[in-house]
C-alpha positions in Angstrom: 27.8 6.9 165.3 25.2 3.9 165.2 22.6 3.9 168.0 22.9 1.6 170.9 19.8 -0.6 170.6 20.6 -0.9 174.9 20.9 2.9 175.4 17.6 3.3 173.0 16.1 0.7 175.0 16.6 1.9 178.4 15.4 5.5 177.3 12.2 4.3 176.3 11.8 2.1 179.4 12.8 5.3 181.8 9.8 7.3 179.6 7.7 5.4 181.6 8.5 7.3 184.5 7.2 10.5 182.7 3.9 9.7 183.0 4.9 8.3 186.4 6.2 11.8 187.9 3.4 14.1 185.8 0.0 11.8 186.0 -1.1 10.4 188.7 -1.9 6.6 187.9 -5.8 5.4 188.6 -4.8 3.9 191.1 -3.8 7.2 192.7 -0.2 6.3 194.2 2.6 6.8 192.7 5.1 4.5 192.1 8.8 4.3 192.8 11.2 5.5 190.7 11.9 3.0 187.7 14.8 1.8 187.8 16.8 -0.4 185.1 15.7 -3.9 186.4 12.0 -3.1 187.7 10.2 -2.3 184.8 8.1 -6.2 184.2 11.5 -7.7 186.2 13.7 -7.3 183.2 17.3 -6.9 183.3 17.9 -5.2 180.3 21.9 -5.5 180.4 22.9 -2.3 179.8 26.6 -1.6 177.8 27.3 1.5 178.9 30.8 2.0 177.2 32.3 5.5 176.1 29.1 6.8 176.3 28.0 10.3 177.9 24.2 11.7 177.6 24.0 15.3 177.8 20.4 17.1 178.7 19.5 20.3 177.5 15.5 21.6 178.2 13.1 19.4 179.3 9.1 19.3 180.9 8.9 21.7 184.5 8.9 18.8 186.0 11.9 16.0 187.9 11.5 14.1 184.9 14.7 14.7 183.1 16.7 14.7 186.4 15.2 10.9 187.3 15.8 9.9 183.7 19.7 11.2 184.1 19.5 9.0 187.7 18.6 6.0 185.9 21.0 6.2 183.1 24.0 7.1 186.0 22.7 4.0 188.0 23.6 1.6 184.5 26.9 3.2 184.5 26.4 5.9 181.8 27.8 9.1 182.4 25.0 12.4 182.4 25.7 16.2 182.2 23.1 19.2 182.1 23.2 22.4 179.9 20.8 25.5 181.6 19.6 28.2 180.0 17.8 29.4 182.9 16.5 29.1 186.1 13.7 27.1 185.8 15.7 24.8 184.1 17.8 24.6 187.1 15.2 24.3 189.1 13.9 20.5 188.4 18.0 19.3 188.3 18.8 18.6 191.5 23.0 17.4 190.8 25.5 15.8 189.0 27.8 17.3 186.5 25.9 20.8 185.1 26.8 24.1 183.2 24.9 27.3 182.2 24.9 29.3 179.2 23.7 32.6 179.7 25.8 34.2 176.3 23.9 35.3 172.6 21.9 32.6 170.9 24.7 33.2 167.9 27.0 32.0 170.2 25.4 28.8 171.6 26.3 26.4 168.6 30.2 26.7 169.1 29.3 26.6 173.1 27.8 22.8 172.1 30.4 21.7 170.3 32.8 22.6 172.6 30.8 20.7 175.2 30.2 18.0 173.4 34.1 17.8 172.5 35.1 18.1 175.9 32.8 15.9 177.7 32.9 13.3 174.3 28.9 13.5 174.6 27.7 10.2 172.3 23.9 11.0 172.6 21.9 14.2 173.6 17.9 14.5 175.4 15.6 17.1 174.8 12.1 18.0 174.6 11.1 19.3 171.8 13.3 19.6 168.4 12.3 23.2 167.3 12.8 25.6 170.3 15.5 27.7 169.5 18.5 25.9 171.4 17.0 22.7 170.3 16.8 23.9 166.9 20.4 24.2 166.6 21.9 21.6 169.0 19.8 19.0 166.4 21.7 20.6 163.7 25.3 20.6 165.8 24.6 16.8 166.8 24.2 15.3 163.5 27.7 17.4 162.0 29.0 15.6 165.3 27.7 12.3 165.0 25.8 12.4 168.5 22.3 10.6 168.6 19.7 12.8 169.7 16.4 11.7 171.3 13.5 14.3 171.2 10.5 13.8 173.7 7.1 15.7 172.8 3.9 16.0 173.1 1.8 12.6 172.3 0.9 11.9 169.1 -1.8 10.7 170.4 -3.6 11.9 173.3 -4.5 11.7 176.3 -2.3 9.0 178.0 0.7 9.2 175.5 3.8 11.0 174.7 6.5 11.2 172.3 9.7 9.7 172.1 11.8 9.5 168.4 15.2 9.4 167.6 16.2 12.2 165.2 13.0 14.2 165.3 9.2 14.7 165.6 6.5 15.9 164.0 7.8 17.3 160.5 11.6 15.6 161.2 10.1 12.6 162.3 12.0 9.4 160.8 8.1 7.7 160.9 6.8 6.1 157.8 5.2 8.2 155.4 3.1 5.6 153.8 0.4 3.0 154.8 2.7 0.6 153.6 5.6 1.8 155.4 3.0 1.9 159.0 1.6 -1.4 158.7 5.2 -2.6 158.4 6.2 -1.1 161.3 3.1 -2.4 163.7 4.0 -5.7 162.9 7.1 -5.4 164.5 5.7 -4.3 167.7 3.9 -5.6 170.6 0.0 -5.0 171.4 -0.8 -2.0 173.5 -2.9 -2.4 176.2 -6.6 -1.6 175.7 -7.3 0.6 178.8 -4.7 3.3 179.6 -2.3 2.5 182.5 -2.0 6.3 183.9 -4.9 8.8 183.3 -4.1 11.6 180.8 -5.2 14.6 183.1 -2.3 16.9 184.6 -2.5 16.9 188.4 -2.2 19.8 190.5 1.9 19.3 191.1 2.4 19.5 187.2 0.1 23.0 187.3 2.7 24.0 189.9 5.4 23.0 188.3 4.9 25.0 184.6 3.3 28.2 186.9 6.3 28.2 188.4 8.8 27.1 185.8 7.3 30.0 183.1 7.3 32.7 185.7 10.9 32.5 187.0 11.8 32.4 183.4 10.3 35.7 182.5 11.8 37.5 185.1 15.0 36.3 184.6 14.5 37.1 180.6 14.2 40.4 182.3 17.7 40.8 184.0 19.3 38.9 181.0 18.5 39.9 177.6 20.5 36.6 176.2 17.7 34.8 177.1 16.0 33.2 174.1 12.3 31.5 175.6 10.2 29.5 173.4 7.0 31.0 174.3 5.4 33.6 171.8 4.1 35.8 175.1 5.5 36.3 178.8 3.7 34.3 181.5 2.3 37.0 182.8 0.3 38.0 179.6 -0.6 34.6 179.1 -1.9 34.2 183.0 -4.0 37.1 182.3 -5.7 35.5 179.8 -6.5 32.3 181.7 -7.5 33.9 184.1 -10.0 35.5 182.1 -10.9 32.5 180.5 -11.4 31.1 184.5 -13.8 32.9 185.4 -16.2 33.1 181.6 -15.3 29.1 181.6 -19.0 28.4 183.1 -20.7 30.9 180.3 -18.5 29.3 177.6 -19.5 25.7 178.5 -22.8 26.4 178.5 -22.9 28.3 174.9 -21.3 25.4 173.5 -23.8 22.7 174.9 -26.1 24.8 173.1 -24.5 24.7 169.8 -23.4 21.0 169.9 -27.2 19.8 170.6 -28.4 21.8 167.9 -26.2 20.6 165.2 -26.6 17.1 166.4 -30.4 17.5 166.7 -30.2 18.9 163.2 -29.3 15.8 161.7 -27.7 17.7 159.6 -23.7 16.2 158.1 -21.0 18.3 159.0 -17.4 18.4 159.4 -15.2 18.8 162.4 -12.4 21.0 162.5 -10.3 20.6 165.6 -7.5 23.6 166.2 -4.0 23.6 167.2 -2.3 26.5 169.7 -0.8 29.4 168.2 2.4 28.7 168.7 2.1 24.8 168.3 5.4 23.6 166.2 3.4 21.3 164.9 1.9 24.4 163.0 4.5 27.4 162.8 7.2 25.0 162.0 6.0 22.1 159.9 2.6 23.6 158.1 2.4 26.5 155.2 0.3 28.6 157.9 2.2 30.9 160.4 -1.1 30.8 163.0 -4.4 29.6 163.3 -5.8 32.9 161.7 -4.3 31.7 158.6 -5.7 28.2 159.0 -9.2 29.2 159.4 -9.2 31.4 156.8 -8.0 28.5 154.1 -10.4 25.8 155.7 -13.3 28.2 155.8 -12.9 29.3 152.1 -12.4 26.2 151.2 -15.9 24.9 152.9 -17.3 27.6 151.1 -16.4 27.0 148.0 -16.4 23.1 147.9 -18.7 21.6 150.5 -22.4 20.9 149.6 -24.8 23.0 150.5 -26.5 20.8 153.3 -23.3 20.2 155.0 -22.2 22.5 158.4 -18.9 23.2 159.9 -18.0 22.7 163.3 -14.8 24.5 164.8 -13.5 23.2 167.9 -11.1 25.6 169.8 -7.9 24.0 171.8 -8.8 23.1 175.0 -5.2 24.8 176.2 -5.6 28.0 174.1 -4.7 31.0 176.1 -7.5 33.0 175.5 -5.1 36.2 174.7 -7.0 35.8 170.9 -11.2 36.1 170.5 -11.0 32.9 168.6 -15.1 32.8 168.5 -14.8 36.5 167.1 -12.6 35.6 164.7 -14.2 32.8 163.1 -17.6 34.6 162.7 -15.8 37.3 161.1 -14.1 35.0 158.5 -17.6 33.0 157.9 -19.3 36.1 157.4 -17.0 37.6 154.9 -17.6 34.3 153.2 -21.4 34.4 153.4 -21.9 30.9 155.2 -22.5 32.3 158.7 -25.6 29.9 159.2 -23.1 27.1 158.4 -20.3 27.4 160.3 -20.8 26.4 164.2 -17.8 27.1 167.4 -17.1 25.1 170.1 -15.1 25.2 173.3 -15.9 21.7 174.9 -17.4 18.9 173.1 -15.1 15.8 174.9 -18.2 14.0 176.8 
């Protein structure tokens, strides 16, 4: 089925409203929902023929349910697919459905659906959770478009929207080449962000509360299939910890920053990803940052001259559940290069 340059064009222009519904602009107000027609006072003509967007998982936020709003107001029929509660939380109405069988039994559930309800194009976030993973595959055998939000690329002040896939499955160019063809095309960006990057308070709420329903209703149904490697209440444990050290950790890395820096010394920065990042379990030869450390760390050893330092910058989300500081002076010193190998947990001013 070819993709509808409007449909395309409309979903890109209702992403707006993501960063309009999770970060407060700088401005501080928020602004009303987008709609079809506001968005620089465009009408973007919208041919909404035969065509039928399902949603499957989305953000804990209203996001997805104002995206489906705006599509319904051009005249394009929405459905929703939950898989549990907190995904039924941010939907508010309109035509829904929710599996609660096996994950083995989910793929003939979709096509069904998608048979039934003659879905042309499905919404998610995210290509690799385990639903996802599957209603990618299910979508192309079916001809259905599929268009994946994420995570920005680049960040903060961005996210993610591609048609087919991201990260590893993204359809971007793999070549400098192929890039610089691809930014001619395009308009400028503006120089200063439009919305600040930083989550506010109602987005905190929102995943607190999205994550914890989830885990106790993985709890009463063992069907359930989450995404996250650890239930919310391990991982609230070890924020919590991480709370209350934060001011100790700060500190500790102030220390070691102004050192290297005053040092003059070179040194390379390595910056690392979360645990369970898909960007890393899914589409990188390493199953966790353990794994990642130990290959750049040999590596530094073995290769980088003698005068140079490594610096180690933890995720600014990590949960804390892992001694990552620990870990990394273990692997330096088994390596003999303990003098040269520095950690961080701030480092953004």
């Amino acid at each position: 089925m070819p993709v509808n340059d409007n449909l395309h064009h409309l979903v890109v222009t209702a992403m707006l409203a993501f960063r309009d519904l999770c970060f407060c602009p700088q401005g501080g107000n928020r602004p009303a929902l987008l709609t079809p027609q506001s968005r620089n006072g465009k009408n973007m003509q919208v041919k909404p023929a035969n065509r039928h967007v399902l949603f499957l998982q989305g953000p804990g936020t209203l996001f997805f349910y104002r995206l489906a709003q705006t599509l319904e107001n051009a005249g394009i029929a929405t459905s929703k697919i939950h898989f549990s509660p907190g995904d039924r939380l941010f939907w508010r109405s309109g035509r829904q459905a929710w599996f609660t069988g096996p994950l083995s039994q989910w793929p003939e559930y979709l096509k069904a659906w998608i048979e039934e309800t003659r879905v042309s194009d499905i919404v998610l976030f995210s290509d690799s959770r385990p639903y996802h993973k599957q209603a990618v595959s299910i979508a192309r055998a079916c001809g259905v478009n599929v268009f994946v939000f994420e995570n920005g690329y680049l960040r903060p002040h961005w996210i993610t929207l591609q048609l087919g896939g991201v990260n590893g499955s993204s359809p971007f160019p793999r070549t400098r080449k192929g890039v610089e063809e691809l930014a001619q095309k395009l308009a400028g960006v503006a120089e200063q962000p439009e919305y600040s990057g930083h989550f506010t308070p109602a987005r905190h709420l929102g995943d607190m509360v999205f994550h914890t329903i989830n885990y106790f209703y993985g709890l009463t149904n063992r069907n359930f299939v989450s995404h996250r490697p650890v239930t919310a209440m391990r991982e609230a444990a070890g924020w919590w910890k991480k709370f209350w050290t934060w001011p100790f950790r700060r500190a500790r890395s102030t220390r070691v920053l102004q050192g290297l820096l005053a040092s003059r010394q070179p040194f390379f920065l390595f910056s690392l990803q979360l645990d369970n990042d898909y960007q890393l379990v899914e589409h990188s030869p390493f199953d966790n940052i353990h794994q990642a450390c130990e290959h750049v760390i040999a590596s530094f050893a073995n290769y980088a001259p003698p005068d140079c330092q490594l610096l180690i910058k933890n995720h600014p989300l990590d949960n804390n559940l892992v001694n990552r500081e620990r870990d990394v002076a273990e692997i330096a010193r088994r390596h003999a290069i303990s003098d040269r190998v520095h950690y961080i947990e701030t480092g953004n001013n």
